[in-house]
Jmol script that loads the backbone (N, CA, C; Angstrom):
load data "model"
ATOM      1  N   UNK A   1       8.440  70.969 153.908  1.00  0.00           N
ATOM      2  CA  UNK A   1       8.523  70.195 152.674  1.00  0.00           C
ATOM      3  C   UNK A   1       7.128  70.043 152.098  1.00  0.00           C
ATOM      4  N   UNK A   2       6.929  70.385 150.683  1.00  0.00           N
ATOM      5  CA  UNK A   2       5.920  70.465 149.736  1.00  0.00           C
ATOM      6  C   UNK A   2       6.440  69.416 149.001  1.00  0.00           C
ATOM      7  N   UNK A   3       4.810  68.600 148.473  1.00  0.00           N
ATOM      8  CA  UNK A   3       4.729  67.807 147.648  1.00  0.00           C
ATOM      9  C   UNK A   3       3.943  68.455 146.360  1.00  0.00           C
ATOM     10  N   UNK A   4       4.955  68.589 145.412  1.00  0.00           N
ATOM     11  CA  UNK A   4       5.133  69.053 144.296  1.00  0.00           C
ATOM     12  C   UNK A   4       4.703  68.417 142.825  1.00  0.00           C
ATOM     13  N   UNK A   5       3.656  68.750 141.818  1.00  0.00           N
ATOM     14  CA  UNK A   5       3.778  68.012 140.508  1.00  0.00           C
ATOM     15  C   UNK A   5       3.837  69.048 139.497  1.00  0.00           C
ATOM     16  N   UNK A   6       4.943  68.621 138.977  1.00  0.00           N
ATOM     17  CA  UNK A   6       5.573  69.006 137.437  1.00  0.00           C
ATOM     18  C   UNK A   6       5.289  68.816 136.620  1.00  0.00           C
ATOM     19  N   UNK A   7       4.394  69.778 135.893  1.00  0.00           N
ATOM     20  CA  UNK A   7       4.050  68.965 134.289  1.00  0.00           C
ATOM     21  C   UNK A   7       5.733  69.085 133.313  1.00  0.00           C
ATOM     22  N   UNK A   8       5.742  68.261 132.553  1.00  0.00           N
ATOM     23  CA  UNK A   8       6.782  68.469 131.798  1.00  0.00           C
ATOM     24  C   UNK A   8       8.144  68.828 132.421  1.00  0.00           C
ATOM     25  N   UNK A   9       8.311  67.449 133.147  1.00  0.00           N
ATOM     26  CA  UNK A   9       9.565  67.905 134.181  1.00  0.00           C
ATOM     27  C   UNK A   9      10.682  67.446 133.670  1.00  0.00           C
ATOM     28  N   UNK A  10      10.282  66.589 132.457  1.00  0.00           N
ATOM     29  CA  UNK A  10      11.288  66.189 132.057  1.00  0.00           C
ATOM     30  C   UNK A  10      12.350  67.012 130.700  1.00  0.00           C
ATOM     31  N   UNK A  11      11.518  67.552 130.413  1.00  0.00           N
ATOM     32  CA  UNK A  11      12.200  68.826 129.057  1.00  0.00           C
ATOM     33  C   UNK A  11      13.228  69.832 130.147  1.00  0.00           C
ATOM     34  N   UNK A  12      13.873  70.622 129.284  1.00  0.00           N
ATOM     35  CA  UNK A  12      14.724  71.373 129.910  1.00  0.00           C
ATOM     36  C   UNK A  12      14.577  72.529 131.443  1.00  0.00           C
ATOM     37  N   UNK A  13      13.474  73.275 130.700  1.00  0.00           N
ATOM     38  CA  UNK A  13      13.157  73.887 131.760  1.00  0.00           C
ATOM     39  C   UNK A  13      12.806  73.304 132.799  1.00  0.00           C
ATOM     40  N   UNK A  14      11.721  72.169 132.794  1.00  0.00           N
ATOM     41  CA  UNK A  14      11.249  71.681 133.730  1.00  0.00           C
ATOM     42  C   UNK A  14      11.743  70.387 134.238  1.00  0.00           C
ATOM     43  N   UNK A  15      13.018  70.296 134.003  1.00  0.00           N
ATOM     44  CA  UNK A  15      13.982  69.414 135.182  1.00  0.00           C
ATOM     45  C   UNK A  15      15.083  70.497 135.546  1.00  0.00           C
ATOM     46  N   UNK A  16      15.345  71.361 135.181  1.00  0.00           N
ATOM     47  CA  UNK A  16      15.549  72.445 136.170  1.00  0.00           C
ATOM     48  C   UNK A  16      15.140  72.747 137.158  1.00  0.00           C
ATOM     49  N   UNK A  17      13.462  73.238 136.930  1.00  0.00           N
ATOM     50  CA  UNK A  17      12.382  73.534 138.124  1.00  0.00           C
ATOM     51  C   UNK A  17      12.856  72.439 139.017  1.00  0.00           C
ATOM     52  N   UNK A  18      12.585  71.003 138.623  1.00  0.00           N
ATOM     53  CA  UNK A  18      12.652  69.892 139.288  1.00  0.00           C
ATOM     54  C   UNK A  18      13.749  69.737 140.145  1.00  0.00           C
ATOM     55  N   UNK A  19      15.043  70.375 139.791  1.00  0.00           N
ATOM     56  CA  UNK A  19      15.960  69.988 140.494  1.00  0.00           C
ATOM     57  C   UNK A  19      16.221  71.117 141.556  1.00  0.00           C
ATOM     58  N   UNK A  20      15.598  72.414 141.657  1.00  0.00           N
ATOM     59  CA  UNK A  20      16.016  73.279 141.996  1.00  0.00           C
ATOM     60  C   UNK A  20      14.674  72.524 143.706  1.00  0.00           C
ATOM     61  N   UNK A  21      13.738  72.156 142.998  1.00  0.00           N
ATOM     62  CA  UNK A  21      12.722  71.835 144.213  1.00  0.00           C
ATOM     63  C   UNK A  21      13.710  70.649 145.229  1.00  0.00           C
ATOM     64  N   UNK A  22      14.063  69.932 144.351  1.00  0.00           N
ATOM     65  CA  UNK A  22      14.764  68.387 144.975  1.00  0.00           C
ATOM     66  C   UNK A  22      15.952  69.118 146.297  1.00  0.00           C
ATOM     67  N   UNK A  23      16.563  70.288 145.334  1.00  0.00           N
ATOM     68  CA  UNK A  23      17.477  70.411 145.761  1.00  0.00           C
ATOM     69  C   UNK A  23      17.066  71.765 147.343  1.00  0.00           C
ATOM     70  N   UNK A  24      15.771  72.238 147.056  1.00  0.00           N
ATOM     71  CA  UNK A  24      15.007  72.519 148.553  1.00  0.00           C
ATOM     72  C   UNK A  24      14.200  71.772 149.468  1.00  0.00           C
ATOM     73  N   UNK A  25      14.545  70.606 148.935  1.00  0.00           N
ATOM     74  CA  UNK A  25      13.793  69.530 150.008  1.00  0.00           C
ATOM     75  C   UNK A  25      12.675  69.238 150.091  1.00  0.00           C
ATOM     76  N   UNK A  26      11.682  69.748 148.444  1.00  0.00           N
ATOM     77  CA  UNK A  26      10.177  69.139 148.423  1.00  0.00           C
ATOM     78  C   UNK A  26      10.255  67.437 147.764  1.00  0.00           C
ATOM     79  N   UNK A  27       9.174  67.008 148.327  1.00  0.00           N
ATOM     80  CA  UNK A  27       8.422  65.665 146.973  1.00  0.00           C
ATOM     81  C   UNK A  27       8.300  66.514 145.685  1.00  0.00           C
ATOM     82  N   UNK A  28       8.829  65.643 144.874  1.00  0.00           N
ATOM     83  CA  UNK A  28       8.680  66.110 143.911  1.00  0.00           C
ATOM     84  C   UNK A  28       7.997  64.705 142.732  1.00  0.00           C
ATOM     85  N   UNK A  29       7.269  65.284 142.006  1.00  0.00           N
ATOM     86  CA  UNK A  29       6.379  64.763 141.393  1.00  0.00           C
ATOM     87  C   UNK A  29       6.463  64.679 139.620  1.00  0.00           C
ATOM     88  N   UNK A  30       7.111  63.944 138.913  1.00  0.00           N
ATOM     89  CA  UNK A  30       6.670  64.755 137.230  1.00  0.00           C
ATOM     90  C   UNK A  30       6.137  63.806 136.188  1.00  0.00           C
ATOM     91  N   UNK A  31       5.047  64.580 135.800  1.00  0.00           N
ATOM     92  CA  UNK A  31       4.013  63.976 134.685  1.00  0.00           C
ATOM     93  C   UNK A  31       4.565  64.545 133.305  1.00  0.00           C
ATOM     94  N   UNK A  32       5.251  63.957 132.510  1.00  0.00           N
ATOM     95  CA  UNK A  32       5.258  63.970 131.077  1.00  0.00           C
ATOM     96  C   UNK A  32       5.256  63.140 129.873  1.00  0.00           C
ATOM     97  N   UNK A  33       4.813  63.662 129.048  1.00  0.00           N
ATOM     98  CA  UNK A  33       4.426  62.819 127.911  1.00  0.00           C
ATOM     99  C   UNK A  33       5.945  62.171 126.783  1.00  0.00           C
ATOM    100  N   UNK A  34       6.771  62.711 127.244  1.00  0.00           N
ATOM    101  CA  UNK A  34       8.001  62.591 126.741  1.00  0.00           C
ATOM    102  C   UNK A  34       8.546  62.207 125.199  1.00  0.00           C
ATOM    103  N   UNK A  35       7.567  63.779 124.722  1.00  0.00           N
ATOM    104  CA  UNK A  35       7.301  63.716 123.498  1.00  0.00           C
ATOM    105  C   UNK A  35       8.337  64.629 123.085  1.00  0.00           C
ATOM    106  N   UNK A  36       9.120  65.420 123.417  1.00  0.00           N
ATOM    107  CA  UNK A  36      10.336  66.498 123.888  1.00  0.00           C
ATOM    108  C   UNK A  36      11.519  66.286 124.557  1.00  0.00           C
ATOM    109  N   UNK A  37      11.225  65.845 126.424  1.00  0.00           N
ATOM    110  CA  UNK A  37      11.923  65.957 127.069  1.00  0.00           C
ATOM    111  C   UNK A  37      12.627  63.933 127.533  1.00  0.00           C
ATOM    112  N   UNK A  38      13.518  63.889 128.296  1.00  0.00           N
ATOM    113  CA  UNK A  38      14.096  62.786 128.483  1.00  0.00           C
ATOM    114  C   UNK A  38      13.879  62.295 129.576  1.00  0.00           C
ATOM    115  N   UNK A  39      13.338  60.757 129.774  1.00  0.00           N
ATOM    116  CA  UNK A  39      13.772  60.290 130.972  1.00  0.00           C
ATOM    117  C   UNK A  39      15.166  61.044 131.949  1.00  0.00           C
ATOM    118  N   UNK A  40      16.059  61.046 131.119  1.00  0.00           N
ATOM    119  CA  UNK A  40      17.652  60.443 132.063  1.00  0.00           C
ATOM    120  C   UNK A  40      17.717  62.167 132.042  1.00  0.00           C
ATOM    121  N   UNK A  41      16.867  63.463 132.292  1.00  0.00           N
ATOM    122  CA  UNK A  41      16.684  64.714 132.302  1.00  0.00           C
ATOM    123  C   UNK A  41      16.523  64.763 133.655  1.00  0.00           C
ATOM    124  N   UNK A  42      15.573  63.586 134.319  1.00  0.00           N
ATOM    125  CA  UNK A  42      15.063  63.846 135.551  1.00  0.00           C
ATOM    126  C   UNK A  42      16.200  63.567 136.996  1.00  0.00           C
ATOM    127  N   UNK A  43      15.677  64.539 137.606  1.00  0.00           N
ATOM    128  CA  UNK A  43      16.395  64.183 138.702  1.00  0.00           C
ATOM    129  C   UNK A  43      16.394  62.442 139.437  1.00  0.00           C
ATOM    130  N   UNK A  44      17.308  62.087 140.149  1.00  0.00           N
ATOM    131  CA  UNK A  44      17.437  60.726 140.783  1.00  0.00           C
ATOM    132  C   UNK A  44      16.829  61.215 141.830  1.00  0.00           C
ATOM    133  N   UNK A  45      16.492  61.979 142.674  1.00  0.00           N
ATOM    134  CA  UNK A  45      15.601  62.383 143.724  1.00  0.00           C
ATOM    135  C   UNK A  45      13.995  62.249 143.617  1.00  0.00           C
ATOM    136  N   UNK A  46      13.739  62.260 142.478  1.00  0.00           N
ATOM    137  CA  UNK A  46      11.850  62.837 141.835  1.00  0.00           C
ATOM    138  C   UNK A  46      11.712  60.803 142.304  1.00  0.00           C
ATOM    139  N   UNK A  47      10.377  61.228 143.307  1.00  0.00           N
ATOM    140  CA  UNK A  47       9.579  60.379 143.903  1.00  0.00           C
ATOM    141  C   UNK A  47       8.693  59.186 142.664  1.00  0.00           C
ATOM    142  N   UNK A  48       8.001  59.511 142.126  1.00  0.00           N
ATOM    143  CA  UNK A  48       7.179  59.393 140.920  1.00  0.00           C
ATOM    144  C   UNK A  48       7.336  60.161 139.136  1.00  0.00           C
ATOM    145  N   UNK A  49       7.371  59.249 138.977  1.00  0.00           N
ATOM    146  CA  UNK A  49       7.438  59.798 136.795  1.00  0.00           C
ATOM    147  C   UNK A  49       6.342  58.782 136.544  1.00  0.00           C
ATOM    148  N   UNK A  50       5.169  60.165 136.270  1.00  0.00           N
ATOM    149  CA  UNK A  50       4.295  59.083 134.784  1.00  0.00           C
ATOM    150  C   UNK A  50       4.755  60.023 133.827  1.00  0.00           C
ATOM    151  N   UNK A  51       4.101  58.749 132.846  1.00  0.00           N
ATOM    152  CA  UNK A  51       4.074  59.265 131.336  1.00  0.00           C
ATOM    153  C   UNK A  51       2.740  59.221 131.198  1.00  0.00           C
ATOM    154  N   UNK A  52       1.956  60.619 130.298  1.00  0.00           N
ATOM    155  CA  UNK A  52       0.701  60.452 129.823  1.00  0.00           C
ATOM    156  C   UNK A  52       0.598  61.915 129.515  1.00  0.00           C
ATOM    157  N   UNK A  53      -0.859  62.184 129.051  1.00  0.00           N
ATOM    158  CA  UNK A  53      -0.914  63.268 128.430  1.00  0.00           C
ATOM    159  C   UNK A  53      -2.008  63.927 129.375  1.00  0.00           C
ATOM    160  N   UNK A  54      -2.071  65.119 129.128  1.00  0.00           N
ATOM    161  CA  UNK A  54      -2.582  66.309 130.313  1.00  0.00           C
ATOM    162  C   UNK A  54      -3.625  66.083 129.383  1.00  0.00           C
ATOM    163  N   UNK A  55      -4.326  66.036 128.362  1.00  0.00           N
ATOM    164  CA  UNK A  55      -5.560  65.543 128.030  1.00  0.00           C
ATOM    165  C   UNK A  55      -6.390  64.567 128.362  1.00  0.00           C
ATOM    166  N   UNK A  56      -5.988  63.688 128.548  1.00  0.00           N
ATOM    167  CA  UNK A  56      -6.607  62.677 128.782  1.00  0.00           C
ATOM    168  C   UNK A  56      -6.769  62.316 130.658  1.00  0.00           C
ATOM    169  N   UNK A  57      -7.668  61.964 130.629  1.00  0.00           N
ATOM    170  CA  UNK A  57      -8.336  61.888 132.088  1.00  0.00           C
ATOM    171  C   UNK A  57      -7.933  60.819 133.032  1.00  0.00           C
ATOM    172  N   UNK A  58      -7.544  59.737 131.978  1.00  0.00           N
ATOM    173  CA  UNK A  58      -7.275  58.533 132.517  1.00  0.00           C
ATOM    174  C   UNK A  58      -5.638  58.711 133.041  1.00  0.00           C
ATOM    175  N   UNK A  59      -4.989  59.030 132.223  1.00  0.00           N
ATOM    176  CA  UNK A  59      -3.305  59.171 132.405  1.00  0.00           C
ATOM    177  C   UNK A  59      -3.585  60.335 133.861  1.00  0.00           C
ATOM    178  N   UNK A  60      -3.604  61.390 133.451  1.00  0.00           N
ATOM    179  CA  UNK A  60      -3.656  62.781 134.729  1.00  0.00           C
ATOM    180  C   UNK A  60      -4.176  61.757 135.907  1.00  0.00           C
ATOM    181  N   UNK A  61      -5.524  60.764 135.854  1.00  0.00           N
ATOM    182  CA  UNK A  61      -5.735  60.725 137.385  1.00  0.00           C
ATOM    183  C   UNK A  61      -4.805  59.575 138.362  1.00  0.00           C
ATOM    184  N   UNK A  62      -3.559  59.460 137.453  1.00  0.00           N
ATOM    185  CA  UNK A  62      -2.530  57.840 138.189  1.00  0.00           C
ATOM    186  C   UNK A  62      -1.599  58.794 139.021  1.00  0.00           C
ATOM    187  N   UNK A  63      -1.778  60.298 138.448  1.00  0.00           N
ATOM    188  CA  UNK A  63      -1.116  61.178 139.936  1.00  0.00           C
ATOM    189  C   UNK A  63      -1.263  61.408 140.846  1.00  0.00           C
ATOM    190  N   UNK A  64      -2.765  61.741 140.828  1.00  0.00           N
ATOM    191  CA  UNK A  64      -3.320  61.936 142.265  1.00  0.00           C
ATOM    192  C   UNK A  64      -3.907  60.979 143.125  1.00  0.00           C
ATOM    193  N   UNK A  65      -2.896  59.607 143.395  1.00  0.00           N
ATOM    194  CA  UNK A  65      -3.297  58.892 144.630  1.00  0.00           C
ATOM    195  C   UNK A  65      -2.787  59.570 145.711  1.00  0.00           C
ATOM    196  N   UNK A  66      -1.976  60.596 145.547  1.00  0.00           N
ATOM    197  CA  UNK A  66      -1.425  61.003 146.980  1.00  0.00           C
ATOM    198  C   UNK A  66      -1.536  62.893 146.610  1.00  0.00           C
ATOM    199  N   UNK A  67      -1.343  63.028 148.144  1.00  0.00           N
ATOM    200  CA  UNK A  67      -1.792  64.172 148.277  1.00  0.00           C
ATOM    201  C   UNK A  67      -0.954  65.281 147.454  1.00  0.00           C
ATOM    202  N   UNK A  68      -1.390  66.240 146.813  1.00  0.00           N
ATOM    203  CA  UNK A  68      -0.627  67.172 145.930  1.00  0.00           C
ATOM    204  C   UNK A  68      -0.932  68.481 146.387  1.00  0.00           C
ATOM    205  N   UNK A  69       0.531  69.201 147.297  1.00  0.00           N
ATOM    206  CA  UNK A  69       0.377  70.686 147.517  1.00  0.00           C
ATOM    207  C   UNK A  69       0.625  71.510 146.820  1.00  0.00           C
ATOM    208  N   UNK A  70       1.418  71.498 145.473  1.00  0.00           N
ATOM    209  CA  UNK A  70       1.159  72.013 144.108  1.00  0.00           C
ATOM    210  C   UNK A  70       1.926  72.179 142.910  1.00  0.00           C
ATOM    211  N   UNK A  71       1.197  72.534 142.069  1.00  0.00           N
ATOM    212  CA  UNK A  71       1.422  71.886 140.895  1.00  0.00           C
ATOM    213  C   UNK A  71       2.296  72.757 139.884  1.00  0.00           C
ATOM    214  N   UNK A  72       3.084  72.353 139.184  1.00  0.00           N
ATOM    215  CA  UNK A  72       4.350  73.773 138.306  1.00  0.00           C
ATOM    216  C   UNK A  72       3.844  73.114 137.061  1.00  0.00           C
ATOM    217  N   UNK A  73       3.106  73.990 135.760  1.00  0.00           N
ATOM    218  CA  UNK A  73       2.966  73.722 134.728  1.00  0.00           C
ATOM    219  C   UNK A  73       3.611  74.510 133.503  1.00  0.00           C
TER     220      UNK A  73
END
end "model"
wireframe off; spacefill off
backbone 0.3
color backbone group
């Protein structure tokens, strides 16, 4: 089991990705700005949901308190 972060896990494709990981037994992780995609998109399995933007430094670093083996963008 891999601990996983999703950019944009919440739009279509990427609560797919998300569910296909959930559904192999990683942590799963997803950062989106949910400027597109939906909360109620995400899997009930996904560990952590921020919201913030991959620009900004401050939002990206509330992901990495824990360890991240990698990342689906």
């Amino acid at each position: 089991m891999k601990s996983i972060l999703v950019t944009g896990g919440a739009g279509y494709i990427g609560s797919h990705v998300v569910q296909l990981l959930c559904d192999e037994g990683h942590s799963v992780t997803v950062f989106d700005n949910f400027s597109l995609g939906r909360r109620e998109n995400i899997d009930h399995r996904v560990e952590d949901v921020f919201e913030g933007d991959l620009l900004n430094k401050e939002d990206l670093s509330k992901v990495f308190y824990k360890q991240i083996d990698a990342v689906i963008h």
